[in-house]
C-alpha positions in Angstrom: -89.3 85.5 128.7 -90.9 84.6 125.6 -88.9 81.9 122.8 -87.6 83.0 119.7 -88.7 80.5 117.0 -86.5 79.4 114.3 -88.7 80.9 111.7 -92.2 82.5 112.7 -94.8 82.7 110.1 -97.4 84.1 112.2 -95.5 87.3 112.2 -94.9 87.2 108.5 -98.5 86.8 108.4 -99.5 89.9 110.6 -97.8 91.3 108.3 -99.8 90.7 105.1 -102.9 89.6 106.3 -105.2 91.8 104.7 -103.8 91.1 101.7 -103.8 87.9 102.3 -107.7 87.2 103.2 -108.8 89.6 100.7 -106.7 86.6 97.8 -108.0 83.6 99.7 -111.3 84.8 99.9 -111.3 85.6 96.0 -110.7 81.8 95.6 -113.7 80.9 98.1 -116.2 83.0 96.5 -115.8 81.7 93.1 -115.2 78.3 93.8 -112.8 77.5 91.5 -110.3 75.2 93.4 -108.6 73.5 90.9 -107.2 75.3 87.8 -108.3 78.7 88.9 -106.7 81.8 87.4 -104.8 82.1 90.0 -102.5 79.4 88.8 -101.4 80.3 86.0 -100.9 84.0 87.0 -98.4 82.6 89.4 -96.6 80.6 86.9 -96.2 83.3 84.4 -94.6 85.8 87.5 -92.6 83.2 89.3 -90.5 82.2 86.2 -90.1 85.9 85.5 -89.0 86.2 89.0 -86.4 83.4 88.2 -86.0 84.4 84.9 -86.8 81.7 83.0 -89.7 80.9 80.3 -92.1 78.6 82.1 -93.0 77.9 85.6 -95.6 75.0 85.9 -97.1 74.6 89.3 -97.0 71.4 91.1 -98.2 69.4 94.1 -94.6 69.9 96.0 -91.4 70.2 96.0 -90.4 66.2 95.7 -92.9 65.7 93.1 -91.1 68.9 91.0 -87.8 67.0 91.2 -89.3 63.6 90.0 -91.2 65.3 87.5 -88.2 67.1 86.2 -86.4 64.1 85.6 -89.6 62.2 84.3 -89.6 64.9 81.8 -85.8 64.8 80.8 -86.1 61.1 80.2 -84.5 59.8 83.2 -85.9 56.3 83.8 -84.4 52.5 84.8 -81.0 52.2 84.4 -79.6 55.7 84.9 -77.8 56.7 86.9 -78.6 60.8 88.6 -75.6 62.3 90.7 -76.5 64.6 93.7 -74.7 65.5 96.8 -74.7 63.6 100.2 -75.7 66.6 102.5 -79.2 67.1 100.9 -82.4 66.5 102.5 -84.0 63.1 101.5 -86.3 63.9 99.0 -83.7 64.7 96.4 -82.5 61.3 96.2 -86.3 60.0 97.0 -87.2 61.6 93.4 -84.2 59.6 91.4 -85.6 56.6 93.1 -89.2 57.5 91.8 -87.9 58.5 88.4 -87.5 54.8 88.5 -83.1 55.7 88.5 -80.1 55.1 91.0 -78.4 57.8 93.4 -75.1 58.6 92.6 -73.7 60.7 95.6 -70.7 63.0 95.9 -69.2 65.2 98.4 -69.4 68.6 98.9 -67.5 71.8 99.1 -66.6 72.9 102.6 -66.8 76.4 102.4 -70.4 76.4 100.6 -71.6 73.3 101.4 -72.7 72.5 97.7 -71.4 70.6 95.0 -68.5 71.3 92.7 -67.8 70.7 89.1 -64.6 68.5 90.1 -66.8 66.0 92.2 -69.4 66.1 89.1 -66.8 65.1 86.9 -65.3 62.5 88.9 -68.2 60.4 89.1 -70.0 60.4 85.9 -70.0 57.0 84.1 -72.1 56.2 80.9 -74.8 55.3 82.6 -74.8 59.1 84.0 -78.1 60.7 82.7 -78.5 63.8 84.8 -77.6 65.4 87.8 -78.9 67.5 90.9 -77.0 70.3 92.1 -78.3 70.9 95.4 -78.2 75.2 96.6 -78.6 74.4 100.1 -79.5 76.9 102.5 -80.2 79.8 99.8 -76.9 79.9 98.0 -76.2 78.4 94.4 -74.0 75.8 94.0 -70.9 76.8 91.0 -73.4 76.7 88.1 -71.2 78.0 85.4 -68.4 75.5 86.0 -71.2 72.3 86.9 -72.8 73.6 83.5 -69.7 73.3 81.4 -69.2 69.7 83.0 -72.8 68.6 82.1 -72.7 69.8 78.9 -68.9 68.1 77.9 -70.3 64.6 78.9 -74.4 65.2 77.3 -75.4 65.2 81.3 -78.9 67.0 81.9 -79.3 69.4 85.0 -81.5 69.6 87.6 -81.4 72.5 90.0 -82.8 71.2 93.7 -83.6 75.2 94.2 -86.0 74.6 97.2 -84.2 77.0 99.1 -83.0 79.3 96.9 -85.8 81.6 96.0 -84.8 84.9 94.4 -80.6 83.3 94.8 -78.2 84.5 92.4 -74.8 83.6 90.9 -73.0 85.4 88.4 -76.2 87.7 88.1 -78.6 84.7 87.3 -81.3 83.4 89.3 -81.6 80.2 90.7 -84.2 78.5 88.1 -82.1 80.0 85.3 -79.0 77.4 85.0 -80.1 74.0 84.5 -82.3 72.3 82.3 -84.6 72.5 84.7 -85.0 73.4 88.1 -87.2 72.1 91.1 -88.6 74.7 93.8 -90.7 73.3 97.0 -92.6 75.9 98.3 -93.1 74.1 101.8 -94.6 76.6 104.1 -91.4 77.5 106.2 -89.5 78.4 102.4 -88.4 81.8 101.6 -91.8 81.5 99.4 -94.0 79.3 101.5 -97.6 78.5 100.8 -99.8 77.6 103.4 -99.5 73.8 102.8 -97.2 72.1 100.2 -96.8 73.2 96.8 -94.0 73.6 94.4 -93.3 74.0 90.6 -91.1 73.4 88.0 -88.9 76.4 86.2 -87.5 75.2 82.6 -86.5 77.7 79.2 -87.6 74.4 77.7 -91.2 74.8 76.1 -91.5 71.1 75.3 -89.9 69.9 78.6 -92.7 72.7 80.1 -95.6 71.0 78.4 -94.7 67.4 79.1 -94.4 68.9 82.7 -97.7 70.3 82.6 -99.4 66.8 81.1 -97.7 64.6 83.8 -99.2 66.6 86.7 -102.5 66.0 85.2 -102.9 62.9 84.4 -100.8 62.9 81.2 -104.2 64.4 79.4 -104.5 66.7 77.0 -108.1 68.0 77.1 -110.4 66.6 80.2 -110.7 62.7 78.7 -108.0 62.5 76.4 -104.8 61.2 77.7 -102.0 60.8 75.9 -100.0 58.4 78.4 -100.3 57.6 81.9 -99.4 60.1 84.5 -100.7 61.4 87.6 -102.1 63.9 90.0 -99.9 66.5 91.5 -101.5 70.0 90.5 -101.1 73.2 92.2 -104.4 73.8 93.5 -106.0 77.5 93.3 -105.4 78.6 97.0 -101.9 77.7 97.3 -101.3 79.6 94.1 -103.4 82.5 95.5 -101.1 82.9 98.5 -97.8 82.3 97.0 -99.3 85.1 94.3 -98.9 87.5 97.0 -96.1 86.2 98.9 -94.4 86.8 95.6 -95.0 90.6 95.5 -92.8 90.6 99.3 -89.9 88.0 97.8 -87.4 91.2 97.1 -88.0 92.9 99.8 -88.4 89.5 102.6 -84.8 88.2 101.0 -83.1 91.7 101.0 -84.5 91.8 104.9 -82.8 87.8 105.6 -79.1 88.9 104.1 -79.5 92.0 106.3 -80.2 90.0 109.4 -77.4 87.6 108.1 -74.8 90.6 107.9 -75.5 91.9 111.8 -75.2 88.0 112.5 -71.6 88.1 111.0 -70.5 91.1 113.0 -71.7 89.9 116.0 -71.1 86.7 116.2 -67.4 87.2 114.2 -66.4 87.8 117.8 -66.5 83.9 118.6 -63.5 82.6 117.7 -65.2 79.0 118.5 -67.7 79.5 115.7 -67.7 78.9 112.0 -70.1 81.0 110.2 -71.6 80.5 107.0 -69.2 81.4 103.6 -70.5 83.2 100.7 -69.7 82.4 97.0 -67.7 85.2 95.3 -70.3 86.5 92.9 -73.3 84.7 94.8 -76.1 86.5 95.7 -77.2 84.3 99.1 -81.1 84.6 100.0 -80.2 82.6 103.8 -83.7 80.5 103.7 -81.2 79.2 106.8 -78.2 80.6 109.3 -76.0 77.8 109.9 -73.2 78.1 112.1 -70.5 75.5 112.9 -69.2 74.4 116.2 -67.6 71.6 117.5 -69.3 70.9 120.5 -73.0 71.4 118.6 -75.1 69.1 120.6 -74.6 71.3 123.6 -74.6 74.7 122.0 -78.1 73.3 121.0 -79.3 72.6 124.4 -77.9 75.7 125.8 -79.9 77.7 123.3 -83.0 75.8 123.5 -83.1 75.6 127.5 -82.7 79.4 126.9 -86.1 79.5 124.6 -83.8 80.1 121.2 -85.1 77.4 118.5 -82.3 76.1 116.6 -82.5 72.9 114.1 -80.2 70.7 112.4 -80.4 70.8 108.3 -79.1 68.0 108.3 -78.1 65.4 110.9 -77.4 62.2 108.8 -76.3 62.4 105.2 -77.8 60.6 102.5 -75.3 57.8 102.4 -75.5 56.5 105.8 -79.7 56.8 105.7 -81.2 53.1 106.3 -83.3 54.2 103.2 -80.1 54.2 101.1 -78.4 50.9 102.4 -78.3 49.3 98.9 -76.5 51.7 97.5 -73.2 50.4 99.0 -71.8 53.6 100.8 -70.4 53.5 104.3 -69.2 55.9 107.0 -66.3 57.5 105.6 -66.9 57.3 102.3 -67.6 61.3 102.2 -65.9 63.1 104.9 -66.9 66.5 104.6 -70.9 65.8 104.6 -70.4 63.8 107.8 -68.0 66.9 109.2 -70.9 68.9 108.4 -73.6 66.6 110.2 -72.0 66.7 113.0 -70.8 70.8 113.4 -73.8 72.5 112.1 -76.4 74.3 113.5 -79.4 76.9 112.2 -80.2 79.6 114.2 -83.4 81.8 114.0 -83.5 83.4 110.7 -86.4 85.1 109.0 -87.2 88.5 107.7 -89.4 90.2 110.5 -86.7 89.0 113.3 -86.1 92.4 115.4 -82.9 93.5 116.5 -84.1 93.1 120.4 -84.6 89.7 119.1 -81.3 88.8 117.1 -79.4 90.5 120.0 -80.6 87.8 122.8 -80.0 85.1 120.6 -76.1 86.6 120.0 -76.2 86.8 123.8 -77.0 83.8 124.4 -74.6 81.8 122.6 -72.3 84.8 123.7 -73.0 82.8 127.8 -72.1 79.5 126.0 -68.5 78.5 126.9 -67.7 77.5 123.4 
C-alpha cells in the first residue's frame, strides 16, 4: 500500500507544471538571475494579496524576521517578546538583531499569543514584539495591537504560516508594523528553495528593507551603510509568481480537507482537534491534533505508511540554544502541554478523499 506523505509537492506540482516550466524557463532564457522582473512583479501582487503597501523579497524567512527588526530599530539592549511554542528561528532573528528573547506563554485553544501575556511582560527595555500565527491561524491582532500601541511597542507578524490567514477580515501581513513570511518550499506558498519577504504599509521601513538585503546600497557602488546579501533571486520569485495565482483556491481546498477532518475524526473522544478563532479565517499550512499518548499514536500511523510530524517538540525555553536566558521547565506550562500532546497529520490541498479516509481509519485502529 503506498504512504501518505505529510504534505506532497510532487502532486501540487503535476498539477501546475506547464505553467510552471513555461515561468522557469522565461528566467533561463534571458538570464537575468538576480533582480529580474520577475521580482518585483511578485512583490507588488503578494502585498496586494496581504493587503498591505510593500512586499520586498528576501533571502528567507529568518532573514525577513531579522530584517524587520533591523529596520524598526531593534538593536543591543532591547528587549523582543515572542511566544515559547515557535519554531527557532523566531527567536534566532532577535538574537541576530543583536536583542534578547523575551518569551511568553500561549493560549490553549489557538496556540498563539494573547494580549494579556503581551502586557504582562513588557518592561522599558521592551522594543518590539513577535506574534507568532502558528499553524495558519492569526494570533488576537486587534487586542495585541491595542497593547503595542499603549506601551510605543513595535510589531512584528512571524506570518510564515499564515499565507492568505485572516482575522477580523484582514490578512495576515496587514496588522503589525511589519510582518515576516518564509516561503520555505513545504509553506502554503512555497518556492522551490528558500525565500521569503517582508510585508510593511511603511514606505520608509519598505526602503530601508530593500537597502539591507542589498548591501545597504543605493545604486550598484554607492552604499549608504553596511548591510548584506539576502535578495530574492529571479526563479524563486518566478515560481512563487505562479503559485500565487493558486493561493485562493489551494487554501480554500486545505480548510475543506480540515472541515471532513473535523467530522470524522469528532468521533474520537481521545482526540483534541485544532480550535478556530471566532472571526479567524484559518488557512491550516498544518492539522494538529492532540492526544495524550502522542508518541505511540505516531508510531501507529507511521508503521501504517501515514507521515505525521511534530511542530514542535521542545519549546524555545528549554532549547540548549536558549540556556542563558534563565528559563526552566515549568516556567510555561501550556507550551510544554502542547510539546508533548500534539501531532500533524497529512494536510495539503490535492489530498483525496480515498486518501484522508485511510488516514481517519487508521487512527480510527489506534486504541486511543
Amino acid at each position: 500500500m503506498l504512504s501518505i506523505p505529510l504534505v506532497d509537492l510532487k502532486a501540487q506540482y503535476a498539477a501546475i507544471e506547464t505553467e510552471m516550466r513555461a515561468a522557469i524557463d522565461g528566467v533561463l532564457e534571458r538570464a537575468e538571475f538576480i533582480n529580474g522582473p520577475e521580482v518585483a512583479d511578485f512583490e507588488q501582487r503578494f502585498a496586494a494579496f496581504c493587503g498591505a503597501d510593500f512586499a520586498v523579497g528576501v533571502g528567507n524567512g529568518t532573514d525577513a524576521l531579522a530584517l524587520a527588526l533591523n529596520a524598526l530599530g531593534v538593536g543591543p539592549g532591547d528587549e523582543v517578546i515572542t511566544a515559547a511554542n515557535t519554531f527557532i528561528a523566531t527567536a534566532e532573528a532577535i538574537v541576530t538583531a543583536g536583542a534578547r528573547p523575551v518569551l511568553v506563554d500561549v493560549d490553549p485553544g489557538h496556540f498563539n499569543m494573547t494580549a494579556e501575556g503581551l502586557s504582562a511582560a513588557i518592561t522599558p527595555k521592551t522594543k518590539a514584539a513577535i506574534p507568532v500565527h502558528l499553524y495558519g491561524q492569526l494570533a488576537p491582532m486587534a487586542d495585541i495591537m491595542e497593547v503595542a500601541r499603549q506601551h510605543s511597542v513595535k510589531v512584528v507578524e512571524d506570518a510564515a504560516q499564515a499565507h492568505g490567514a485572516e482575522y477580523q477580515g484582514k490578512r495576515a501581513g496587514s496588522w503589525g508594523d511589519a510582518a515576516a513570511f518564509s516561503f520555505y518550499p513545504a509553506k502554503n506558498l512555497g518556492a522551490y528553495g528558500d525565500a521569503g519577504a517582508v510585508v510593511t504599509k511603511d514606505v520608509g521601513l519598505a526602503a530601508t528593507v530593500r537597502m539591507m538585503r542589498d548591501h545597504g546600497r543605493t545604486d550598484k557602488y554607492r552604499h549608504e551603510y553596511a548591510g548584506g546579501n539576502s535578495r530574492l533571486d529571479t526563479l524563486q520569485a518566478a515560481v512563487l509568481g505562479v503559485k500565487l495565482g493558486y493561493m485562493e483556491e489551494w487554501n480554500a481546498a486545505r480548510r475543506a480537507v480540515a472541515a471532513k477532518y473535523d467530522a470524522a475524526l469528532g468521533e474520537f473522544p481521545w482526540l483534541t482537534l485544532p480550535a478556530r478563532m471566532p472571526g479567524g479565517r484559518h488557512v491550516y499550512h498544518l492539522y494538529v491534533i492532540q492526544t495524550g499518548r502522542r508518541e505511540e499514536l505516531r508510531q501507529h500511523l507511521s508503521a501504517n505508511g501515514i507521515g505525521v510530524g511534530i511542530h514542535y517538540p521542545l519549546p524555545l525555553h528549554l532549547q540548549p540554544a536558549f540556556r542563558s536566558l534563565g528559563y526552566g521547565l515549568g516556567d510555561f506550562p501550556v507550551a510544554e502541554r502542547l510539546a508533548g500532546a500534539i501531532l500533524s497529520i497529512p494536510m495539503y490541498p490535492e489530498i483525496s478523499d480515498a486518501q484522508l479516509g485511510r488516514v481517519v481509519q487508521t487512527i480510527g485502529a489506534f486504541d486511543g
